[in-house]
C-alpha positions as CSV (number, residue, x, y, z in Angstrom):
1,X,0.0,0.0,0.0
2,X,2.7,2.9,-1.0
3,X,1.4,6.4,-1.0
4,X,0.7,8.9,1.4
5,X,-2.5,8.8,3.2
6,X,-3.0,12.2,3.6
7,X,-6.4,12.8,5.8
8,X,-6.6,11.6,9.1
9,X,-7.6,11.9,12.5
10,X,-7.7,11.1,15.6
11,X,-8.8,11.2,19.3
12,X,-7.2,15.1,19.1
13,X,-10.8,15.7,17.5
14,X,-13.2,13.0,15.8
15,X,-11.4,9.9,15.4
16,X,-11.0,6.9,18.1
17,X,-7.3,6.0,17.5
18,X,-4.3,8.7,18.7
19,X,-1.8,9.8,16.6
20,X,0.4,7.2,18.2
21,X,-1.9,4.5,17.0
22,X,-2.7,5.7,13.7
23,X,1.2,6.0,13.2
24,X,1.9,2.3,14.1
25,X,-1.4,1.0,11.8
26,X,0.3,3.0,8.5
27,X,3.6,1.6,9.2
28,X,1.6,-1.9,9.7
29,X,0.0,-1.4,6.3
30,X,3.5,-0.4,4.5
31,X,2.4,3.7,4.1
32,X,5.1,6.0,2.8
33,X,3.7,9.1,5.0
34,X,0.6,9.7,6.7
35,X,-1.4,13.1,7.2
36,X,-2.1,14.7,10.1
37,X,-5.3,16.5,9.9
38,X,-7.8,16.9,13.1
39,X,-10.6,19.1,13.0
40,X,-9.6,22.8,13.8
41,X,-6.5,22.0,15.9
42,X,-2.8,21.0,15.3
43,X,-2.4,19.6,18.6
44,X,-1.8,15.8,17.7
45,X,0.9,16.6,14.8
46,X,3.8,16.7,17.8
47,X,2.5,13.1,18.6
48,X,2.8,11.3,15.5
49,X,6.0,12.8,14.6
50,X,7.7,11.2,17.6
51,X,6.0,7.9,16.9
52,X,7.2,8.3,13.6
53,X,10.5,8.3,13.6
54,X,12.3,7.3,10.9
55,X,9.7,4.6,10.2
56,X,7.2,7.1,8.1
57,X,7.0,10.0,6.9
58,X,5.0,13.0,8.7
59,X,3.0,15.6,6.8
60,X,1.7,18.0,9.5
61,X,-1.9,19.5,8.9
62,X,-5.1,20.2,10.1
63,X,-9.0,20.3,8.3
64,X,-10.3,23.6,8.6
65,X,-13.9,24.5,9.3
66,X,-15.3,26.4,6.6
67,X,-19.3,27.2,5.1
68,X,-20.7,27.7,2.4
69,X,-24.4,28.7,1.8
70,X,-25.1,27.7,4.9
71,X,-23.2,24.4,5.2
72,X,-20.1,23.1,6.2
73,X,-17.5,22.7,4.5
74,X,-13.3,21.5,5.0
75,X,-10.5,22.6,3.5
76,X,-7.1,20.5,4.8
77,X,-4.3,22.5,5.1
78,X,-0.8,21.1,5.0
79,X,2.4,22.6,6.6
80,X,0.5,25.6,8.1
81,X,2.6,27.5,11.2
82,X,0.9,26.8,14.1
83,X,2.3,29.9,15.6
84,X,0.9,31.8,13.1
85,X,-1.3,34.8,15.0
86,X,-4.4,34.5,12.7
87,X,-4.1,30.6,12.2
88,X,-4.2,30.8,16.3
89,X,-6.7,33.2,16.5
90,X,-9.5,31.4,14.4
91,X,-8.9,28.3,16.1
92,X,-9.1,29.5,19.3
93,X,-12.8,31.0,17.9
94,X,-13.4,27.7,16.5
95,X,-12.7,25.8,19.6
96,X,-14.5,28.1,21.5
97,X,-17.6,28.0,19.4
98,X,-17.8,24.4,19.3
99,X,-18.0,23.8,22.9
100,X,-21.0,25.9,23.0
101,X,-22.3,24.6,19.6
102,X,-22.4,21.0,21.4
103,X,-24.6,22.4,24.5
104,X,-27.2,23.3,22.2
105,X,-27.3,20.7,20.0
106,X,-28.0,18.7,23.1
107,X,-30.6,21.2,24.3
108,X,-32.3,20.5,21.0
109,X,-32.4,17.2,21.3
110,X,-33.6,17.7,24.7
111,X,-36.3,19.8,23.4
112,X,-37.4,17.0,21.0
113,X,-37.7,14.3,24.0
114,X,-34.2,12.8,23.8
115,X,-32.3,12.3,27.2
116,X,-29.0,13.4,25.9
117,X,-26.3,14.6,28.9
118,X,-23.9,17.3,27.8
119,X,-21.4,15.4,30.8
120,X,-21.4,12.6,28.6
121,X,-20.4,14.1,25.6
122,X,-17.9,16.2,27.2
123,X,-16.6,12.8,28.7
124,X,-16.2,11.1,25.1
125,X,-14.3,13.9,23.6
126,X,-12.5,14.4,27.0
127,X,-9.7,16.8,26.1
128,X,-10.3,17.9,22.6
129,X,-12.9,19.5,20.5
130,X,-16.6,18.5,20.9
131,X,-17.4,17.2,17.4
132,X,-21.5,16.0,16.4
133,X,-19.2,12.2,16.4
134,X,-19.6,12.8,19.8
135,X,-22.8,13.8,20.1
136,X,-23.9,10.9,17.8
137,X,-22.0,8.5,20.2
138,X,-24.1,9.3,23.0
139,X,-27.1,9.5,21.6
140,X,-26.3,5.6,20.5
141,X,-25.2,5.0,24.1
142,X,-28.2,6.5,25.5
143,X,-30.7,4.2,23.0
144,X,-32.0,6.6,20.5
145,X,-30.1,5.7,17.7
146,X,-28.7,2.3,16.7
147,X,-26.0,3.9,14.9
148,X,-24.1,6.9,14.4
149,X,-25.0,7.4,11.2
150,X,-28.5,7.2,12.3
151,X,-28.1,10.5,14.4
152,X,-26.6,12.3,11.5
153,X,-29.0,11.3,9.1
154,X,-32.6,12.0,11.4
155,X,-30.8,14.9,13.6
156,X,-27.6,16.1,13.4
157,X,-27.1,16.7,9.9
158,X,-26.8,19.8,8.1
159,X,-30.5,19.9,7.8
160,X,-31.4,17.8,11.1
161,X,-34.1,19.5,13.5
162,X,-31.4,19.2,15.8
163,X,-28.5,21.2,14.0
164,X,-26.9,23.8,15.0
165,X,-24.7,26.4,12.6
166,X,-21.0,27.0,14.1
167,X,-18.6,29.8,13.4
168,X,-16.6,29.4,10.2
169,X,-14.9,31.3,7.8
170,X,-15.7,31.4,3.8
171,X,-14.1,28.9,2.0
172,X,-12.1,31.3,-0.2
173,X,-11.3,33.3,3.3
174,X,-9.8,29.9,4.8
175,X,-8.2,29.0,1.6
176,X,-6.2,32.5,2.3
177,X,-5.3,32.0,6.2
178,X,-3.8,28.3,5.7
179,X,-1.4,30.5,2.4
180,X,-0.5,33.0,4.9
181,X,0.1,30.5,7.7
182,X,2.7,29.0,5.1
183,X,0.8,26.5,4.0
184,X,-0.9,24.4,1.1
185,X,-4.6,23.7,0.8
186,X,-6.8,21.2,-0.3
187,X,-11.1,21.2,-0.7
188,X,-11.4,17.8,0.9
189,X,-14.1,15.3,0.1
190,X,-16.5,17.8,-2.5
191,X,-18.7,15.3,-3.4
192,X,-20.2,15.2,0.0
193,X,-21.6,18.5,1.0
194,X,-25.3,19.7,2.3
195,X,-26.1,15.6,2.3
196,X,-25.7,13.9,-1.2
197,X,-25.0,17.7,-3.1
198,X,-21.7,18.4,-4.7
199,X,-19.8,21.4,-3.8
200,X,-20.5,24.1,-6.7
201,X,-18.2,23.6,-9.5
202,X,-17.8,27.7,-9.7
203,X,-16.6,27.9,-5.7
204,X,-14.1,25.2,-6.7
205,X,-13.0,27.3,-9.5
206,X,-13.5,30.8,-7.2
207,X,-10.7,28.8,-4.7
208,X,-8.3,27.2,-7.3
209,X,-8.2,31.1,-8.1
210,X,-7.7,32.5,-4.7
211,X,-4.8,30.0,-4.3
212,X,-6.3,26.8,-3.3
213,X,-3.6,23.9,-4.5
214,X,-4.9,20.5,-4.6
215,X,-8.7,18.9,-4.6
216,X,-9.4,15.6,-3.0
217,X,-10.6,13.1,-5.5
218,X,-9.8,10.0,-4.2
219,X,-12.0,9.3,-1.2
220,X,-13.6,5.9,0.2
221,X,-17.2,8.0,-0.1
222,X,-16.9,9.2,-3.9
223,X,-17.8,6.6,-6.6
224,X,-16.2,6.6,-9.6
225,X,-18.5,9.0,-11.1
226,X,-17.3,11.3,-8.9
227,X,-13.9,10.7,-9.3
228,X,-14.2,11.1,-12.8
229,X,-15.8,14.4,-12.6
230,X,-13.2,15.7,-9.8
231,X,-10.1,14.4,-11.4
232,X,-11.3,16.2,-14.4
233,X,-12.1,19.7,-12.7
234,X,-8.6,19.3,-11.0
235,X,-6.9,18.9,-14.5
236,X,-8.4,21.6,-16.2
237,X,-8.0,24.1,-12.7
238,X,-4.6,22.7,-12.6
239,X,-4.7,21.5,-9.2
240,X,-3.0,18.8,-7.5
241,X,-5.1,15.4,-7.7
242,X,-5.0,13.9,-4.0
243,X,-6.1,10.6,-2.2
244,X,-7.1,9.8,1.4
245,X,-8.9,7.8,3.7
246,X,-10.4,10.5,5.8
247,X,-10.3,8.0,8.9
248,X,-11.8,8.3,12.2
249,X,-10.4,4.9,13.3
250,X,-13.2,2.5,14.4
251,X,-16.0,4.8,13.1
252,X,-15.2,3.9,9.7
253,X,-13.9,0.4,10.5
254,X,-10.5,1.8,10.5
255,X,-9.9,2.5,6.6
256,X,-6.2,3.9,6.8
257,X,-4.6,4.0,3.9
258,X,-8.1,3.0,1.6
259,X,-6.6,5.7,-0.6
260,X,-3.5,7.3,-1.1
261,X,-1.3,9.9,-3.0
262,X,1.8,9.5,-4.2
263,X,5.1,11.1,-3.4
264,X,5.5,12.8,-6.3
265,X,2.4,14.8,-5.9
266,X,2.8,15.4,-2.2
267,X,6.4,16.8,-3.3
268,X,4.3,19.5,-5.6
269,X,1.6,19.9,-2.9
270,X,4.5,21.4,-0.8
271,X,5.7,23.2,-3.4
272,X,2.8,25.1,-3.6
273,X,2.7,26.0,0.0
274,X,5.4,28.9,-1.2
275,X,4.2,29.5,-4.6
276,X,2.7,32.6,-5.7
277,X,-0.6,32.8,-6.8
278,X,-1.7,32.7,-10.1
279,X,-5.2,32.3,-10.2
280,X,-7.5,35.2,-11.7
């Protein structure tokens, strides 16, 4: 399995494995490098490095809360200072807001006759950011749900009647912060935005042009439609073609390394972390 898998997280946000463990399972399964990239923090990246070693190749990041129309969407960003003052700032916004996004989310769901404690989900993302994985956990523990994917799909969702928006920046907006934090970004996942909608095909082409270096094309939740249609749009926009896994260890039956990119293209993605911009 050579390549980089180059979206991952771990108990730093959503995910169930930590950086340690998601370091040893690419080594296991023969990865060249593996990306760093929890939700809205860079916190694990010190982690995996050390457990790295020699043994595998660390490419630091994070995913980056972003909306669009009223929906969220991610852009990873790769090699980004994590001293960078604005980088700093929005996350500290971000985790800030999310911690009081996830009390009323749980008041909602209060509100609709589920008995859903906040202490709970504050207990399963211990540490870290409160994520809706958290919130869908507990909802399973507590019976309502059989699955997580359950909660998304009748509450939590986008459009669930217990969603709640959260801060976040326009995507073009967090395309600029991760190129003045240093780094290189990436629109992960587009097929899967506002349920089974596609991110707009002009926004991609609005943050190509604003700098935007790569789009994520390989990904265990496009179908080859989809990859069709996104490798195209990256070849014509001239953007860097990218796999990954997105894995969130046992959520999605720990898929590490499902997809992958290879060296070569990494190489160019962190070329384009100091490039100037070209786009119109």
């Amino acid at each position: 399995m050579p390549g980089y898998d180059l979206h991952t997280h771990s108990t730093f946000s959503d995910g169930t494995a930590t950086p340690d463990e998601n370091v040893r399972l690419a080594i296991e399964r023969g990865l060249e490098g593996l990306g760093v990239t929890d939700h809205d923090t860079t916190e694990g990246i010190d982690e995996a490095i050390s457990a790295a070693g020699a043994e595998l190749a660390i490419v630091p990041g994070l995913e980056l809360s972003a909306e669009h129309d009223g929906t969220s969407l991610h852009v990873l960003g790769y090699w980004v200072d994590p001293a960078h003052d604005g980088l700093r700032e929005e996350l500290r916004r971000l985790h800030d807001t999310r911690f009081r996004r996830g009390e009323l989310i749980v008041e909602r769901l209060r509100s609709l006759g589920f008995d859903v404690s906040f202490e709970r989900v504050r207990a399963i993302a211990g540490e870290d950011l409160i994520a809706r994985p958290h919130i869908a956990q507990a909802m399973v523990e507590a019976g309502i749900v059989a699955t997580e994917k359950d909660a998304f799909d009748r509450y939590i969702s986008d459009d669930g009647p217990a969603y709640v928006p959260k801060h976040a920046l326009a995507p073009v907006d967090a395309v600029a912060l991760i190129r003045d934090a240093g780094g290189s970004s990436v629109l992960a996942h587009p097929g899967m935005w506002r349920g089974s909608e596609a991110v707009p095909e002009d926004l991609i082409e609005e943050m190509a042009a604003g700098g935007m270096a790569g789009l994520e094309v390989e990904h265990p939740d496009h179908d080859e439609a989809q990859r069709s249609r996104y490798g195209a749009i990256a070849a014509r926009l001239g953007l860097v073609r990218t796999g990954a896994s997105d894995c969130h260890g046992a959520r999605y039956d720990f898929r590490l390394g499902a997809e992958t990119t290879p060296p070569e293209l990494v190489d160019e993605l962190r070329r384009r972390a100091t490039a100037p911009v070209t786009g119109s």
